[in-house]
Backbone as CSV, one residue per row, in Angstrom:
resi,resn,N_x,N_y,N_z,CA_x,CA_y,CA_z,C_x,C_y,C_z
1,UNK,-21.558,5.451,30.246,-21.215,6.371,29.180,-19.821,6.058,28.612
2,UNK,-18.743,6.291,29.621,-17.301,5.568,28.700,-17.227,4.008,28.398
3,UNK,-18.321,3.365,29.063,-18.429,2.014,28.535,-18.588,1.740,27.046
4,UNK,-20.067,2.846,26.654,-20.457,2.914,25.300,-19.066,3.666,24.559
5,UNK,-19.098,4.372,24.737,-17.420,5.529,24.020,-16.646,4.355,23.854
6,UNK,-16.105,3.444,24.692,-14.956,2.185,24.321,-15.603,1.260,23.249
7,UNK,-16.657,1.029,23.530,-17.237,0.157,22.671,-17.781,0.950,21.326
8,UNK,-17.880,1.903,21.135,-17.627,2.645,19.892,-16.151,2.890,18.971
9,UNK,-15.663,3.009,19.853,-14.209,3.170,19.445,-13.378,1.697,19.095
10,UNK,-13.692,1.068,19.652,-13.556,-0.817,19.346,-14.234,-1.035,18.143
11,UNK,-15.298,-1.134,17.629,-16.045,-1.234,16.562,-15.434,-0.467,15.414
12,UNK,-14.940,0.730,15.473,-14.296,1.626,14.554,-13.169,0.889,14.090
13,UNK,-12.364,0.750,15.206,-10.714,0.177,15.030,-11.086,-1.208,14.633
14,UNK,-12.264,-2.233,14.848,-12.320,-3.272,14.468,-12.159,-2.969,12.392
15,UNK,-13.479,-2.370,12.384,-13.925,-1.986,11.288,-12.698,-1.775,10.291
16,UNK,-11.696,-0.506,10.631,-10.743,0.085,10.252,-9.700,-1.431,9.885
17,UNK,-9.375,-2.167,10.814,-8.133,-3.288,10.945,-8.858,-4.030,9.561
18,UNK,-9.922,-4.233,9.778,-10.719,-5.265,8.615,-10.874,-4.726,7.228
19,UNK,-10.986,-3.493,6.761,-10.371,-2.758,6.069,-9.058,-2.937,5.095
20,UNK,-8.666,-2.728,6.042,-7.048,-2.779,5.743,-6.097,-4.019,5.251
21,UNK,-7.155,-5.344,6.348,-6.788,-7.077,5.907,-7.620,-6.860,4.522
22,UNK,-8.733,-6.262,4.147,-9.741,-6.733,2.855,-8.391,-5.833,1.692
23,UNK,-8.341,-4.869,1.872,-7.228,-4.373,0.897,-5.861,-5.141,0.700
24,UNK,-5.057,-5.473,1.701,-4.069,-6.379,1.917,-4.624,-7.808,1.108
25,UNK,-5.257,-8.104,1.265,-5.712,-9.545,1.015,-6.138,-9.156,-0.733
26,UNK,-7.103,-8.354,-0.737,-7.187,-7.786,-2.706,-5.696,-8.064,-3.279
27,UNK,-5.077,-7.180,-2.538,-3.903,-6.662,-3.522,-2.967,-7.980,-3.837
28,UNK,-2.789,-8.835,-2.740,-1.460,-9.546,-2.504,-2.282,-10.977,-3.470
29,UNK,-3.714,-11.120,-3.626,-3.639,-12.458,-4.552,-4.135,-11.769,-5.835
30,UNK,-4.480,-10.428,-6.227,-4.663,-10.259,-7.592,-3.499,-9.911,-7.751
31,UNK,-2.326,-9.690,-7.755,-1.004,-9.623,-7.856,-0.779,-8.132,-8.394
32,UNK,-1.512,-6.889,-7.627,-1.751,-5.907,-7.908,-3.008,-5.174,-8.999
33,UNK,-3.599,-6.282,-9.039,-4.306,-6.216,-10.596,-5.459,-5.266,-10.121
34,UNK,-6.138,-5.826,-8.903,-7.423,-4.679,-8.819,-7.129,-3.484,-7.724
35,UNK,-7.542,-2.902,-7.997,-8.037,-1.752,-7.096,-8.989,-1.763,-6.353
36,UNK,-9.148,-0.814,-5.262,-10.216,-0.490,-4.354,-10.699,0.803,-4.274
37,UNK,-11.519,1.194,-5.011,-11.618,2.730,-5.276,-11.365,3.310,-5.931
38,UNK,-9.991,2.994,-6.985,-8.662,3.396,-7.904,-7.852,3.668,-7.045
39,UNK,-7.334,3.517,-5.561,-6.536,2.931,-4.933,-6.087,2.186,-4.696
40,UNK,-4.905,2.096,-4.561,-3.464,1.333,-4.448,-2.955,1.100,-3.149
41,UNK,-2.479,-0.555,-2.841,-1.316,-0.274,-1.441,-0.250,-1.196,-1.766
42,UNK,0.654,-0.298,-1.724,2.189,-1.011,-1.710,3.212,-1.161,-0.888
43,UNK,3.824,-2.001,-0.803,5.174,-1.805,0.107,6.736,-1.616,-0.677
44,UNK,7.061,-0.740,0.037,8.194,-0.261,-0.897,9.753,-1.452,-0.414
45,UNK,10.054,-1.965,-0.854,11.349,-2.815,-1.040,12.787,-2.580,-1.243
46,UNK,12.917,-1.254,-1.750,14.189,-1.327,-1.963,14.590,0.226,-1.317
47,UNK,15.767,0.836,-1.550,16.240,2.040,-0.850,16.565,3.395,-1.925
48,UNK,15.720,3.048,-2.877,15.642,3.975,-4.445,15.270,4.955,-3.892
49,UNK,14.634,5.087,-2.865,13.371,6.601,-2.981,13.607,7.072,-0.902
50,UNK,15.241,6.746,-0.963,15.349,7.064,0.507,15.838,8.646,0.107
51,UNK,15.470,9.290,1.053,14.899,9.556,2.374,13.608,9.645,2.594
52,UNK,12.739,9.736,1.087,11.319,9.795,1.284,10.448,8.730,1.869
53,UNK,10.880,7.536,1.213,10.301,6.210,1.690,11.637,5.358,1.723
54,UNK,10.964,4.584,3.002,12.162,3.658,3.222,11.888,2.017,3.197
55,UNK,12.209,1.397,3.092,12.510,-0.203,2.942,11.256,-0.211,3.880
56,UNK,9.875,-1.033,3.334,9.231,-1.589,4.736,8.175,-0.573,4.665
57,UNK,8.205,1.016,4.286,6.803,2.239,4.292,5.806,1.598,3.205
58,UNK,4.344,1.473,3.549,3.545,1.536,2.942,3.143,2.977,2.349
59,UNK,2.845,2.802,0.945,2.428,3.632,0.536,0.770,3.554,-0.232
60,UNK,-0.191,4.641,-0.236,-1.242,4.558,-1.156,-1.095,5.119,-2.253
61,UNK,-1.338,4.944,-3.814,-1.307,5.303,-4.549,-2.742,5.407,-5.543
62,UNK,-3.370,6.393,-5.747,-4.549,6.521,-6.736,-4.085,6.401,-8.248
63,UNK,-5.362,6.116,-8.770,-5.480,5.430,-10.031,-5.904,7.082,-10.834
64,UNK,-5.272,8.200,-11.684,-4.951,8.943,-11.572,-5.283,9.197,-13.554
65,UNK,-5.454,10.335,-14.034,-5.543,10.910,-15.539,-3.939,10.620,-15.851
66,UNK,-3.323,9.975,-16.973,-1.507,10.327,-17.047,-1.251,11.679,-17.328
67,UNK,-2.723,12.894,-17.989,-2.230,13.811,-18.492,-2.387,14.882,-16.996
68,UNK,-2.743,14.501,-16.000,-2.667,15.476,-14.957,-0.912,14.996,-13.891
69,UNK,-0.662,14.417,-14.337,0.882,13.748,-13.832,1.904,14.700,-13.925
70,UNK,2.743,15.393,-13.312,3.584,16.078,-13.778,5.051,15.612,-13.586
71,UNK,6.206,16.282,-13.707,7.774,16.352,-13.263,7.461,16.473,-12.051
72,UNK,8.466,15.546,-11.167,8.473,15.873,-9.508,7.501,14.623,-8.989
73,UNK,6.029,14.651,-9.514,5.302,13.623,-9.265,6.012,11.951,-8.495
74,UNK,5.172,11.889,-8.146,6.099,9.807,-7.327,5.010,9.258,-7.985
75,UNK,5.445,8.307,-8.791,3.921,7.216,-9.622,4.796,5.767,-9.042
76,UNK,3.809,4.622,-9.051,3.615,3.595,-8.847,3.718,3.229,-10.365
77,UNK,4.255,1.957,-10.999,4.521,1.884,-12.159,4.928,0.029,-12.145
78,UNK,4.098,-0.622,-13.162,5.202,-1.687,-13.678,6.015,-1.496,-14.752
79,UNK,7.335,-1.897,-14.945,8.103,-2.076,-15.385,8.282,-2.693,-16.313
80,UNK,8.586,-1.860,-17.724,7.842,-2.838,-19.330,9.636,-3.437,-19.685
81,UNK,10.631,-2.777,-19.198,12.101,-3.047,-20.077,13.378,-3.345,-19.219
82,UNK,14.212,-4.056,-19.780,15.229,-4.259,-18.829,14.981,-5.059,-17.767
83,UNK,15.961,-4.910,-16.997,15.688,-5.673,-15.507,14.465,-4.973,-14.972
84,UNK,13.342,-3.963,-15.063,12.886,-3.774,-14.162,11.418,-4.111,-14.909
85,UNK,11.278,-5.311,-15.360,10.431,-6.017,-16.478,9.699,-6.937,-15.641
86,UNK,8.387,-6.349,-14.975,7.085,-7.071,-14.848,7.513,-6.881,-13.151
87,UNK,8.000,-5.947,-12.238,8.599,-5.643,-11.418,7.652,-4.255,-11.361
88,UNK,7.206,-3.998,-10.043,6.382,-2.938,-9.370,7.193,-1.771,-8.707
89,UNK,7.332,-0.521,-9.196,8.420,-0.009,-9.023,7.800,1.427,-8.612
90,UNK,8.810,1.892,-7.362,7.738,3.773,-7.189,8.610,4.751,-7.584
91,UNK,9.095,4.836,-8.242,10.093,6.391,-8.523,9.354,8.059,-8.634
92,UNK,9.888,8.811,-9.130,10.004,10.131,-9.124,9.982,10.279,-10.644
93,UNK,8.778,10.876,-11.247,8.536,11.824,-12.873,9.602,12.691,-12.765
94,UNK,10.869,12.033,-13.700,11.749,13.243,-14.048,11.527,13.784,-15.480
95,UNK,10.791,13.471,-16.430,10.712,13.709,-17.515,9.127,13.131,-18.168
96,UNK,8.540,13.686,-18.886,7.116,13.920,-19.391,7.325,14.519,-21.190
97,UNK,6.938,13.290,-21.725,6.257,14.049,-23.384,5.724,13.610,-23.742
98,UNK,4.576,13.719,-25.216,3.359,13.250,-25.541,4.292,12.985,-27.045
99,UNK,4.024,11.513,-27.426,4.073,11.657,-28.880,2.951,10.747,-29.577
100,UNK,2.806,10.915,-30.228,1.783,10.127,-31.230,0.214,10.138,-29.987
101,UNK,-0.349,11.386,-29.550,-1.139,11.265,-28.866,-1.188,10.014,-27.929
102,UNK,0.479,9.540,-27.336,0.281,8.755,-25.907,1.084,9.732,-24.889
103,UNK,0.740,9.273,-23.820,1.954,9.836,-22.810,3.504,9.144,-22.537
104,UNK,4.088,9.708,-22.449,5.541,8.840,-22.039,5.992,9.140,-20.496
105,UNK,6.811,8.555,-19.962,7.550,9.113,-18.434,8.681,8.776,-18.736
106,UNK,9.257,9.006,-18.099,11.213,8.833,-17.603,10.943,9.186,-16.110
107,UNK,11.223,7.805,-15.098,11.642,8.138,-13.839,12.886,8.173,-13.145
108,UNK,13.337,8.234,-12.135,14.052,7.773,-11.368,14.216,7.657,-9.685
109,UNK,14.683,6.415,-9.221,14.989,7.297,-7.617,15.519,7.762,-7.284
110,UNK,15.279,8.443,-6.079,15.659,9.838,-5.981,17.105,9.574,-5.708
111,UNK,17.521,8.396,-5.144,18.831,7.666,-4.319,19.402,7.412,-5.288
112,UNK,18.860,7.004,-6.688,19.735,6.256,-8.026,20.561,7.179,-8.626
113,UNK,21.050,6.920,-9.075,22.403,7.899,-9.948,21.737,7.394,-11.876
114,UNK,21.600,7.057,-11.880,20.820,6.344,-13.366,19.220,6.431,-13.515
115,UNK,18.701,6.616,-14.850,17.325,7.117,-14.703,16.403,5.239,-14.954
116,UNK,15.327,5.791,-15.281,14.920,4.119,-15.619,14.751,4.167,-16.776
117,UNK,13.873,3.338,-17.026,13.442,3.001,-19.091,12.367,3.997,-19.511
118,UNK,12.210,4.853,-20.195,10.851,5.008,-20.594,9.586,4.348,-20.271
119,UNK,8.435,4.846,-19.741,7.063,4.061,-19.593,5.942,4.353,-20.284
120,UNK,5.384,3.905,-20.923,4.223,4.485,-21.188,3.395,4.391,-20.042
121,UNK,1.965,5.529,-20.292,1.060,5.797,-19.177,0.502,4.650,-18.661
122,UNK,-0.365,3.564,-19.507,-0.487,2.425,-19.781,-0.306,1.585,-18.459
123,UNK,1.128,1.425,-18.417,2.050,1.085,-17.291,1.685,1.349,-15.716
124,UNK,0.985,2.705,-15.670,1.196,3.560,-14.446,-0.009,2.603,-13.615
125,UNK,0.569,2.218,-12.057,-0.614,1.883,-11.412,-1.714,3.260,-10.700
126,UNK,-0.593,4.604,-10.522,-1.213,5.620,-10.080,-0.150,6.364,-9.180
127,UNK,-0.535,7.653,-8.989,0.361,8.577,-7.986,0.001,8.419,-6.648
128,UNK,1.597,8.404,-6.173,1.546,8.223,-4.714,0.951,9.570,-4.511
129,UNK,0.374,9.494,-3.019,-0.730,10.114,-2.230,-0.577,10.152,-1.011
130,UNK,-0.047,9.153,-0.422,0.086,9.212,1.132,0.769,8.105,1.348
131,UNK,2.005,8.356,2.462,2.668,6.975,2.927,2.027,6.989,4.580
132,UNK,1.654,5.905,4.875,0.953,5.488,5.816,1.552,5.303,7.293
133,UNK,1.342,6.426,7.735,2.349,6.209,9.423,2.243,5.118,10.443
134,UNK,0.890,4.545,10.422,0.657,3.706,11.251,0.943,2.186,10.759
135,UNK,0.323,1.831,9.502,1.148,1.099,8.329,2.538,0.712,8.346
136,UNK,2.948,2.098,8.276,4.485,1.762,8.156,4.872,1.243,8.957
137,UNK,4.647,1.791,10.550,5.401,1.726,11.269,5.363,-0.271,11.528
138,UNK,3.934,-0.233,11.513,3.743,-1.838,12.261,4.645,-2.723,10.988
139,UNK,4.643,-2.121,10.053,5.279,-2.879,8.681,6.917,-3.278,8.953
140,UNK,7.590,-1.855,9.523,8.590,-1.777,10.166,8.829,-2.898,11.300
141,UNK,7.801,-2.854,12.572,7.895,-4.119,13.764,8.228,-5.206,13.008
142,UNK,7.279,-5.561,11.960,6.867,-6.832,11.403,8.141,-7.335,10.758
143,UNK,9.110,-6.883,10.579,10.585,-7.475,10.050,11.223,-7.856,10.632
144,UNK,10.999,-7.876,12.087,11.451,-8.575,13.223,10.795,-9.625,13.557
145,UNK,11.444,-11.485,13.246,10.209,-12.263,13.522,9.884,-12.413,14.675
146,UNK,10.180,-12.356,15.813,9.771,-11.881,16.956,8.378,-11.595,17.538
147,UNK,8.643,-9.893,16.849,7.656,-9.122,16.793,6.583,-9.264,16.066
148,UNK,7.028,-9.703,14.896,5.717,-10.473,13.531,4.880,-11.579,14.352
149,UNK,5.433,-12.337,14.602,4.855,-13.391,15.408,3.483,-13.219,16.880
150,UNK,4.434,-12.020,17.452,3.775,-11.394,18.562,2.439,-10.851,18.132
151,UNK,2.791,-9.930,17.489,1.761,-9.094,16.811,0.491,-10.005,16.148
152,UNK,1.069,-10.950,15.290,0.155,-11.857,14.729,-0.927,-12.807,15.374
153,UNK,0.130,-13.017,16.305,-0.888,-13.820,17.715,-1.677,-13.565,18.416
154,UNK,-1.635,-12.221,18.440,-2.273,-10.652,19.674,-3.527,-10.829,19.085
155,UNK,-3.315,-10.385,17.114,-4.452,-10.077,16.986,-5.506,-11.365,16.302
156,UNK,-4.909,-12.613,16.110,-5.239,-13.876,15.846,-6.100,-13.945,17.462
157,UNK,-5.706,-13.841,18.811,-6.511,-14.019,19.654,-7.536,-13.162,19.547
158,UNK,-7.362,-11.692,19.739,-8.369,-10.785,19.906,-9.464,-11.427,19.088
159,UNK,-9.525,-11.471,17.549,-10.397,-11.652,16.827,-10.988,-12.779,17.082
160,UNK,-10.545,-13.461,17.576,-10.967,-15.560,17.694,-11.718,-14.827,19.273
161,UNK,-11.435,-14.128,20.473,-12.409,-13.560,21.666,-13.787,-12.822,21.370
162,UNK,-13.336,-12.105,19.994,-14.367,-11.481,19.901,-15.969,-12.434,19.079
163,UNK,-15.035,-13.163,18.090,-15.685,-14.135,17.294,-16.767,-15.069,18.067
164,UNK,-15.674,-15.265,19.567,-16.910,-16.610,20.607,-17.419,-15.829,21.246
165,UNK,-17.360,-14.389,21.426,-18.313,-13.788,22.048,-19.043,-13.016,21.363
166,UNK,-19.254,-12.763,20.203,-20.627,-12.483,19.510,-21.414,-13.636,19.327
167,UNK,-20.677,-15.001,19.154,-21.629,-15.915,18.354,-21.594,-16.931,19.158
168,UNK,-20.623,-17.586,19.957,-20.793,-18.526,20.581,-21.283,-18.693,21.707
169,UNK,-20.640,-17.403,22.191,-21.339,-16.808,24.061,-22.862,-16.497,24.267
170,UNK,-22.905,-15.811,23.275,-24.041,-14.949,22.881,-25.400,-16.163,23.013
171,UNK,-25.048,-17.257,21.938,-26.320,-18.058,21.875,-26.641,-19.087,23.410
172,UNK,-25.402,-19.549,24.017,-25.288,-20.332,25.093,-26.225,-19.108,26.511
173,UNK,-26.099,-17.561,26.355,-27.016,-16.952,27.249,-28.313,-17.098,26.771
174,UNK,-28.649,-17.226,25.369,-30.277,-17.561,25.159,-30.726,-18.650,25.469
């Protein structure tokens, strides 16, 4: 009985890890371009939006109406002006108006003392939704090459054990 329970719970977390490489792997060669669902995963880079997110937190962001967006909101956004031009950026909706039947934003981080450029909706990849604890954290290990390395190897074996024992083990008992 806890034999089956482990081996249920292995299959899940397999499932789940593979998941997570298929999203990772979407995002990082369409260069943000597609979605999975109208979800988003990002890693945040800089220290704009500390204390909320920090250097290294993954965040999810949905693909979202611009007219349900409000002030306060955190959007995911590229960057049409200035230095922050073709640059993936998460700030805080400090400002919202409609002209000529489009939407506009004005963000900023929350850490910045200066706002950003105007965006149109256009722009928006979607509102943050959830920053990812377990994500983060391993995102966090992973800046240590050390630990990157470790980690990478752990699960480079696991998967290569499991791989000769569905398919390679498996046929050598028939």
């Amino acid at each position: 009985m806890i034999k089956k329970i482990f081996g249920v719970l292995k299959g899940i977390l397999t499932v789940a890890l593979l998941c997570v490489l298929i999203v990772v792997i979407v995002q990082k060669f369409s260069n943000n371009k597609i979605n999975i669902g109208g979800y988003y995963m990002f890693t945040i880079v800089s220290e704009s939006m500390t204390p909320d997110y920090k250097v290294g937190d993954i965040i999810i962001s949905k693909k979202v109406d611009a007219k349900s967006l409000n002030v306060g909101d955190d959007i995911t956004y590229l960057g049409e002006r200035q230095e922050l031009r073709g640059i993936v950026v998460t700030h805080r909706i400090i400002k919202k108006e409609e002209k000529d039947n489009k939407n506009y934003f004005v963000t900023k981080g929350i850490a910045n003392q200066i706002e950003d450029p105007e965006i149109e909706a256009s722009s928006i990849y979607g509102k943050v939704i959830y920053k990812t604890v377990i994500l983060s954290f391993i995102s966090h290990l992973m800046q240590n090459v050390i630990i990157y390395y470790l980690i990478f190897m752990s699960v480079g074996v696991a998967f290569s054990y499991e791989f000769l024992r569905a398919f390679v083990l498996k046929e050598k008992e028939e």
